[in-house]
C-alpha positions, 0 to 999 in steps of 0.5 A, a space after each residue: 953112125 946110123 941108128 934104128 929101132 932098139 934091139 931087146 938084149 939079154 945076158 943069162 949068167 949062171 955059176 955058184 953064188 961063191 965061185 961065179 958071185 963072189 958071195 956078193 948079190 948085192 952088187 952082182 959082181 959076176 966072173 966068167 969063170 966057173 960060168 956058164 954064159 949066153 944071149 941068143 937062145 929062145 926064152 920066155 920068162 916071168 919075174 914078179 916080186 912084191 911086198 906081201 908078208 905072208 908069202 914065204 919068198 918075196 918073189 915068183 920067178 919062171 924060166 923057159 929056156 929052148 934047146 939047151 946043150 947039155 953043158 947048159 942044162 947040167 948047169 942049171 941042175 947044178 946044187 946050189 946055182 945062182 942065175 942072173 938075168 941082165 935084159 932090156 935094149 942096145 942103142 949104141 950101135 957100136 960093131 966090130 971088123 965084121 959088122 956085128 953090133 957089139 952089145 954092152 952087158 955090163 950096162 943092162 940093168 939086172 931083172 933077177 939075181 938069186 938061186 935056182 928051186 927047181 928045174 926039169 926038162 921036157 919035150 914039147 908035144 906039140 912040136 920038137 922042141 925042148 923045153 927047159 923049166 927053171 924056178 928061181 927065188 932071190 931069197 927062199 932059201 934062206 929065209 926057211 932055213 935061218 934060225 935065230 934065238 937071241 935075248 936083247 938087254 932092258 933098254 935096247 931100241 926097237 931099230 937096234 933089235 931091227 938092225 941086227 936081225 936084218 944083219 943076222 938074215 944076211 941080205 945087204 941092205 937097200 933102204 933102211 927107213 927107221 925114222 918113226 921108230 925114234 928112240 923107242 925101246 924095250 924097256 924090259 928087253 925083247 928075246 927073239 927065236 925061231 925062224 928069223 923070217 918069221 921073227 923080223 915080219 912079226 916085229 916089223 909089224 909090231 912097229 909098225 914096218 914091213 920088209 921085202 927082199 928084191 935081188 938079194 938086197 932088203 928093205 925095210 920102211 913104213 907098212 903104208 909104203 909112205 917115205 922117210 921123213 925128208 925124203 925128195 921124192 920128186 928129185 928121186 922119181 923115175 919120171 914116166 909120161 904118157 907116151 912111154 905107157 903102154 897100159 894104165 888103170 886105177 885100182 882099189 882093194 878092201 882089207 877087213 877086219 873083226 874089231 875085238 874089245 880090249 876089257 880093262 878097268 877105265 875102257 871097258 868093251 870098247 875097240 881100241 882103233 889105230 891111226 889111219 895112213 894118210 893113203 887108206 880110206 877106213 870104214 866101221 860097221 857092225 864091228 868090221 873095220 874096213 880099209 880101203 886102198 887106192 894107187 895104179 896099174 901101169 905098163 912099160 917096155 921092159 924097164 930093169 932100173 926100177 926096183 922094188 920101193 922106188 919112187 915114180 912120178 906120172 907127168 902129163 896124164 891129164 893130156 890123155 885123160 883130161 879132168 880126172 875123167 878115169 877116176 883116180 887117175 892123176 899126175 903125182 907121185 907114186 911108189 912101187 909095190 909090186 913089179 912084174 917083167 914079161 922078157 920073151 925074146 927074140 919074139 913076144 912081150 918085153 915089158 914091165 908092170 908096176 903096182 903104185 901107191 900114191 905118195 902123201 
């Protein structure tokens, strides 16, 4: 059968995360019924998600939809809607007895899954278009709004306490690495209460760990995105080479910090300082400790498949910039941080951008 140029495709599902979800974001199991569904209507979206901890969602989602029905606006108005965004392209070329591709939905990876925040409608001045705008987070809602108090027992390991506030949270897990955390434990027991979003970062960064949540699933791993301990990276890296990079750059950020002297009887005035993660350069001067980070920018066609943590492997970069001519630029193994989609259809950008860190 004859075959062209990949068509950009989409599908928008939107439902209760009950009746339409099956209260299962994490595998995304969406019915028909109770849904609204459609793939042809002019939109412009933008879907970041990154690992920052200070942020009190692990997403910034934004939706431009153009001249919706009224049965399609009253659905994205709905209390507690979920949305499902599916995109990226149509090779199989399959069509039906009128001639018409047949697109395969099922198979598009899924760019975003989580309820809708906040939509309204307006008229475009400029031209007669309506516009409807629609904020959407993956996990917002319930990392405000989760409370906790619980009192653990003299003994309990500190990946115990980890495991049982991830389940408290309620997020089906995606990773889950606590192999440094050994059988470290709370030789005295540890109480927990208040926001369990607040809670989890706090002890994760206690132990040395971060968390961040991406389409409705959580992970958990090392806070300098280093892998677990036996992981194959290589084996399970997204392979990109350079003729499927569209944009890439190295990049640097500082991070510093006022170093405070811990007083006791055998170390007086001096600054207690942590180890340093194989991927950070670390500096101290006039009492500031400063750390540098270094990984790469890239971007893509739009890719759905690679999500928050994976792992991405750049072959052939010396072919295009040969001898390390652009600095830290380098063939390796990197792991994604950030992840920002650019989906416009039918018209404009159909991309993705990756933030990586080299992987020791």
């Amino acid at each position: 059968m004859a075959q062209g140029v990949p068509l950009r495709v989409y599908q928008v599902t939107i439902g209760t995360e009950s009746a339409t979800f099956s209260n299962t974001p994490g595998q995304h199991n969406s019915s028909q019924m109770d849904a609204v569904i459609f793939n042809n209507i002019r939109m412009e979206g933008q879907v970041s998600v990154d690992n920052s901890p200070t942020t009190t969602s692990s997403d910034d989602v934004e939706f431009r939809f153009y001249n919706l029905n009224k049965t399609t606006r009253q659905a994205l108005m709905q209390e507690n809607a979920t949305l499902m965004l599916k995109a990226g392209y149509d090779t199989s070329w399959q069509r039906d007895s009128e001639g018409n591709i047949i697109t395969e939905y099922d198979s598009l990876p899924i760019i975003f899954i989580g309820g809708i925040v906040h939509a309204y409608t307006r008229k475009d001045p400029s031209s007669n278009d309506v516009v409807t705008v629609v904020n959407c987070s993956s996990d917002q809602k319930i990392r405000n709004m989760t409370k906790v108090s619980v009192a653990y027992k003299p003994g309990t390991t500190k990946a115990a306490v980890i495991k049982d506030l991830v389940k408290r949270l309620g997020f089906p897990v995606s990773r889950m690495e606590l192999d440094s955390l050994g059988d470290t434990a709370y030789s005295s027991g540890k109480s927990v209460f208040g926001q369990l979003d607040h809670a989890l970062t706090r002890i994760c960064k206690e132990c040395g760990l971060q968390y961040s949540i991406h389409n409705g699933t959580i992970s958990i791993l090392r806070s300098d995105d280093q892998p677990a301990k036996g992981s194959d990276t290589s084996v399970d890296a997204w392979l990109y080479t350079p003729a499927q990079i569209m944009e890439l750059d190295a990049y640097f950020e500082q991070k510093s910090v006022k170093l405070i002297a811990k007083k006791s009887s055998s170390n007086r005035g001096k600054a207690k300082v942590k180890e340093t993660p194989e991927d950070e350069s670390v500096t101290t001067k006039n009492g500031i400790r400063t750390k540098t980070r270094h990984g790469i920018m890239m971007k893509s066609q739009l890719n759905g498949n690679v999500k928050m943590h994976d792992f991405v492997k750049l072959d052939g970069l010396n072919a295009v910039m040969p001898d390390g001519s652009d600095g830290d630029l380098k063939d390796g193994v990197y792991r994604a941080i950030r992840i920002d989609h650019s989906i416009n259809w039918p018209d404009g950008e159909w991309s993705t951008g990756l933030k990586l860190v080299e992987v020791q």
